[in-house]
C-alpha positions in Angstrom: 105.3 -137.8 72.5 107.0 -138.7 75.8 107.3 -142.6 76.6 105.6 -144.0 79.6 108.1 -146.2 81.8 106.8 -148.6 83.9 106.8 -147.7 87.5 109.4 -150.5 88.2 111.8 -148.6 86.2 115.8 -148.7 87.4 116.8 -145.2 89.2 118.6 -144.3 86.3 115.7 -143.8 84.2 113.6 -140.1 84.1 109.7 -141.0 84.0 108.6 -140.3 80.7 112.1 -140.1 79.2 114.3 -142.3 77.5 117.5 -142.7 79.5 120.4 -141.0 77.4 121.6 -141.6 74.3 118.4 -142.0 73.5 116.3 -139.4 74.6 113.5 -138.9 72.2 111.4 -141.4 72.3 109.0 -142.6 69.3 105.6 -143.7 71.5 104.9 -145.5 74.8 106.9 -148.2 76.3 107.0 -150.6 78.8 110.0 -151.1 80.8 112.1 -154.3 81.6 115.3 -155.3 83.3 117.6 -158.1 81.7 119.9 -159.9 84.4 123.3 -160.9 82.7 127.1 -159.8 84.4 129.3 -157.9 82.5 132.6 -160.8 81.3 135.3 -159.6 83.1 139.4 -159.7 81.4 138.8 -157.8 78.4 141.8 -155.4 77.9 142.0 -153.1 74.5 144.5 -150.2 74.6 143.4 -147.4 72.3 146.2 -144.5 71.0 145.4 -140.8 71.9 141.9 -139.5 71.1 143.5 -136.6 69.1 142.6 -136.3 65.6 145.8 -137.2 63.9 146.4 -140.7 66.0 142.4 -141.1 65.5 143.1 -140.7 61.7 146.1 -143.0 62.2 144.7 -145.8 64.3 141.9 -146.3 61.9 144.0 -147.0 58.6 145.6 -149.3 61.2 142.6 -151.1 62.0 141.7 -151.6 57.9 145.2 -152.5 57.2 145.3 -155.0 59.8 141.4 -156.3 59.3 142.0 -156.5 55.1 145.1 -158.8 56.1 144.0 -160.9 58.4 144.5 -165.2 57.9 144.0 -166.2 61.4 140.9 -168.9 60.1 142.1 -171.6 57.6 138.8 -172.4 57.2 137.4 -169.3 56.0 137.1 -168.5 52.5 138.0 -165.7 50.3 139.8 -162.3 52.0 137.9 -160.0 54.5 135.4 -157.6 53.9 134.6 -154.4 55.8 131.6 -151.5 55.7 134.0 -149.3 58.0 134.0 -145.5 58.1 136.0 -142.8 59.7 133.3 -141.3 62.2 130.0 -142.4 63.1 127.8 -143.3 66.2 125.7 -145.6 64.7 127.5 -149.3 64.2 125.4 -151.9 62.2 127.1 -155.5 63.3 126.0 -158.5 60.6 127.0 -161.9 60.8 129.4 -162.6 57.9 129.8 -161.9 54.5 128.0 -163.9 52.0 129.4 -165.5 49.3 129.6 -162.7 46.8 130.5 -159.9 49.1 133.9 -159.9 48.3 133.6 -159.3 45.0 131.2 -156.3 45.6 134.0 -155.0 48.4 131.4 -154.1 51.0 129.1 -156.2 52.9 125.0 -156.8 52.3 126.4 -156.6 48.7 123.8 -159.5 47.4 120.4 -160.5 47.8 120.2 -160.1 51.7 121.6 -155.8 51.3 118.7 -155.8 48.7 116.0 -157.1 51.5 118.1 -155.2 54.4 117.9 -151.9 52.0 114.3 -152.3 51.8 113.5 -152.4 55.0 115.8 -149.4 55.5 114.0 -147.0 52.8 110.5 -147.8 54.4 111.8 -145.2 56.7 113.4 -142.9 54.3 117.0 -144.1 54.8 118.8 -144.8 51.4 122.0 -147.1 51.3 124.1 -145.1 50.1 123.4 -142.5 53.1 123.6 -145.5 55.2 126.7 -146.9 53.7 128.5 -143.8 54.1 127.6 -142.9 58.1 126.8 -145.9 59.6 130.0 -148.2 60.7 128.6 -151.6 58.8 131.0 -154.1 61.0 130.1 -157.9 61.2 130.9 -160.7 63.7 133.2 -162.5 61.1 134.7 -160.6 58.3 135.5 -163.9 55.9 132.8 -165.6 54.1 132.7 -169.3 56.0 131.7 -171.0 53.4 128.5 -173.0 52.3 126.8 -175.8 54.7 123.8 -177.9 53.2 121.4 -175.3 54.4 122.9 -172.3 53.2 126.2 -170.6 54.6 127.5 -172.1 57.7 127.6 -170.5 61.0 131.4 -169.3 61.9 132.4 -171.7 64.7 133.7 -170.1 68.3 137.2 -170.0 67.8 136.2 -168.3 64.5 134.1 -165.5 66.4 136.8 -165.5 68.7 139.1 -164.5 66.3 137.6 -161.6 64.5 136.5 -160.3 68.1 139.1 -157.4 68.2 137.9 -155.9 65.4 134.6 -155.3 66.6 136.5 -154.2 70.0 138.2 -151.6 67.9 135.5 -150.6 66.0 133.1 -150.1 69.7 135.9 -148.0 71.4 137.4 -146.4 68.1 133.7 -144.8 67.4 132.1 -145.0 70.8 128.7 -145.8 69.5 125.3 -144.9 71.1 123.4 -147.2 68.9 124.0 -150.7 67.8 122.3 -152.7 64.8 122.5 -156.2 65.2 121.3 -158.1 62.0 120.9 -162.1 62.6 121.2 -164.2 65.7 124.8 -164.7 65.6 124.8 -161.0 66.0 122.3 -160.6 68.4 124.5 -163.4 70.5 127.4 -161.3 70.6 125.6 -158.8 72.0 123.3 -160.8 75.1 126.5 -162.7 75.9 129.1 -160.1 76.1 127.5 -157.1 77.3 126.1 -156.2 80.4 122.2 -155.4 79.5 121.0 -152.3 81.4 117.1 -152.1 80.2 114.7 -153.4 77.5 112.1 -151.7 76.3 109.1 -153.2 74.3 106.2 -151.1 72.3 103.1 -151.6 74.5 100.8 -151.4 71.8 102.7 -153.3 69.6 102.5 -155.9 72.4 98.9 -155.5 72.8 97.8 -155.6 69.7 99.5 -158.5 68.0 99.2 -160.5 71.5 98.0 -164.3 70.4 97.0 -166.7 73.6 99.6 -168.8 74.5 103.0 -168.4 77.1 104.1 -164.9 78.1 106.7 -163.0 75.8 109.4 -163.8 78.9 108.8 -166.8 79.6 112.0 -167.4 82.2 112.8 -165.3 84.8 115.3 -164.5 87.4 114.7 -164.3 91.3 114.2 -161.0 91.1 111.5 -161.1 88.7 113.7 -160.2 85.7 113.3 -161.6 82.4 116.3 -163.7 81.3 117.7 -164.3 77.7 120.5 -166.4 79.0 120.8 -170.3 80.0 122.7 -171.6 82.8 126.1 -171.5 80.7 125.7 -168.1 80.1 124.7 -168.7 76.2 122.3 -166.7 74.8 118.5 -168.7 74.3 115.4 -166.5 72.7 112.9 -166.8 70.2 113.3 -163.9 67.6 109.7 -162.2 68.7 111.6 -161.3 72.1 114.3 -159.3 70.7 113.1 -158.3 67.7 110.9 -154.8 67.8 112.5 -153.9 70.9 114.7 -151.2 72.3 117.5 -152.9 74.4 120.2 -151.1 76.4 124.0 -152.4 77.4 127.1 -151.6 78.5 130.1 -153.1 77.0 134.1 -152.1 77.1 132.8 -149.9 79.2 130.4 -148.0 76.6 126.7 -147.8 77.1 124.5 -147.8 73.9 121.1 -148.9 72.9 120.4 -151.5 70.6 117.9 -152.5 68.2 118.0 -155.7 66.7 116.6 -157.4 63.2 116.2 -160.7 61.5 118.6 -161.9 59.2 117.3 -160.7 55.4 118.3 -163.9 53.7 115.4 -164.9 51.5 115.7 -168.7 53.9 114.4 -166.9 56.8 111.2 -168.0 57.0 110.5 -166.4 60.0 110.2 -162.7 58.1 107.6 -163.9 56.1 105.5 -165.1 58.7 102.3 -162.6 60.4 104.6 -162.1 63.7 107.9 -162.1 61.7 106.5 -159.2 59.7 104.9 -157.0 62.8 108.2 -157.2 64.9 110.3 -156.1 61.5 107.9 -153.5 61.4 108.6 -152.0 65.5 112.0 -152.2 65.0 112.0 -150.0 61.7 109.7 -147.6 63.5 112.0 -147.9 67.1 115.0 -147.5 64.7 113.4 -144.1 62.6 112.7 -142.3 65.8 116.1 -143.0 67.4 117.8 -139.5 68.1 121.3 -141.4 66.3 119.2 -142.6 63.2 117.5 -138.3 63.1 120.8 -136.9 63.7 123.1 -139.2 61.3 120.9 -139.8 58.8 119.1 -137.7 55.9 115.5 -139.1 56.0 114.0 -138.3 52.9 110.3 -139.5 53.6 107.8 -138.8 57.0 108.4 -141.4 59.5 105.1 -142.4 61.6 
């Protein structure tokens, strides 16, 4: 089924396509622009795209990552979900407090919820372990706070930045999975967003009376998740179950964001928390990246 774009669509876009990457789309949509600039001063050199310096670069990258002290305040030794090739990056928060133990991250409780969510649509972890680039915003485990692990600070994101840079123009990725809202931030403050897309009959049908989903917007009508310092300001509900699309380092992907799966989310337990988990699981299963990555072993509606 083709989607239906909204007439104020950007040129780019081909009425009752998705724009590439992704170009099969999964059931009708209604079309947004975000307004946010690209940040400017990022410089990343990358070796030669051959297959020996890719090989190379890579057991680079995990050298250097699995060594890495920059943050005295971190605990334990890094963690990483890398693989040599994929398309598909999956970006987390940080790991927990057992990850490094396990050796691979959404190791504990939270993998087990994020796992279940996954096979709902016939992906299995050990599929998605394998082809999916599982990177994080911090690759140290911060520590606990009195509500449960405590949020990296900014010199701390700041600091485990490259990798992430690395892993983006290393694989190139036409899909993005953010998991949390210090991974969704990364993502609405850094890159330049294209498009956003929202199921319109998810829309309709769990519409409730109160403000409009966007309630800000720009003076061009656009909706904005962004305050005046350029800080990223949402409620989950406006992110989550939608199809977003950015440009960052100079590579253009789409991106499809979840809750965190830590059992102290309330918010996934809720009515609304539930019916957003469950448009971005079925955005997510008919992404072409997801079909063409991925062995789906069960029908995906």
């Amino acid at each position: 089924m083709n989607a239906e774009l909204s007439p104020s669509q950007p040129r780019r876009l081909l009425p009752g396509r998705w724009p590439a990457p992704c170009d099969v789309p999964a059931f009708h949509s209604q079309n947004y622009m975000l307004c946010n600039p690209e940040p400017s001063g990022i410089l990343v050199s990358m070796p030669s795209a051959s297959a020996g310096h890719r090989r190379q670069s890579y057991d680079a990258h995990v050298k250097r990552l699995l060594s890495c002290t920059k943050c005295p305040e971190m605990k334990g030794k890094p963690v990483h979900g890398c693989v040599r090739r994929s398309r598909i990056i999956s970006l987390g928060q940080a790991p927990g407090i057992h990850e490094e133990r396990f050796g691979k991250p959404f190791a504990y409780t939270a993998g087990k919820t994020l796992f279940k969510w996954l096979s709902s649509i016939g992906v299995q972890e050990e599929d998605f372990r394998k082809k999916v680039n599982m990177s994080a915003v911090c690759r140290c485990f911060p520590g606990k706070a009195s509500n449960g692990d405590r949020k990296p600070s900014r010199p701390e994101v700041e600091n485990c930045m490259e990798y992430l840079e690395f892993e983006m123009l290393y694989h190139k990725p036409t899909l993005v999975i953010p998991i949390g809202k210090l991974a969704i931030d990364q993502l609405l403050e850094r890159a330049s967003m294209q498009a956003a897309y929202s199921n319109a009959r998810f829309v309709q049908e769990n519409a409730s009376p109160g403000p409009p989903l966007y309630r800000e917007k720009s003076k061009d009508g656009l909706p904005v998740l962004l305050n005046s310092k350029g800080r990223a300001t949402y409620k989950l509900d406006q992110v989550i179950g939608r199809l977003f699309r950015s440009r960052w380092l100079g590579i253009e992907f789409d991106w499809i964001a979840f809750p965190h799966p830590s059992g102290l989310n309330v918010w996934n337990h809720t009515d609304a928390g539930k019916a957003c988990i469950q448009a971005a699981l079925r955005l997510l299963a008919h992404h072409p990246a997801m079909q063409r990555s991925l062995d789906m072993h069960s029908p995906v509606h």
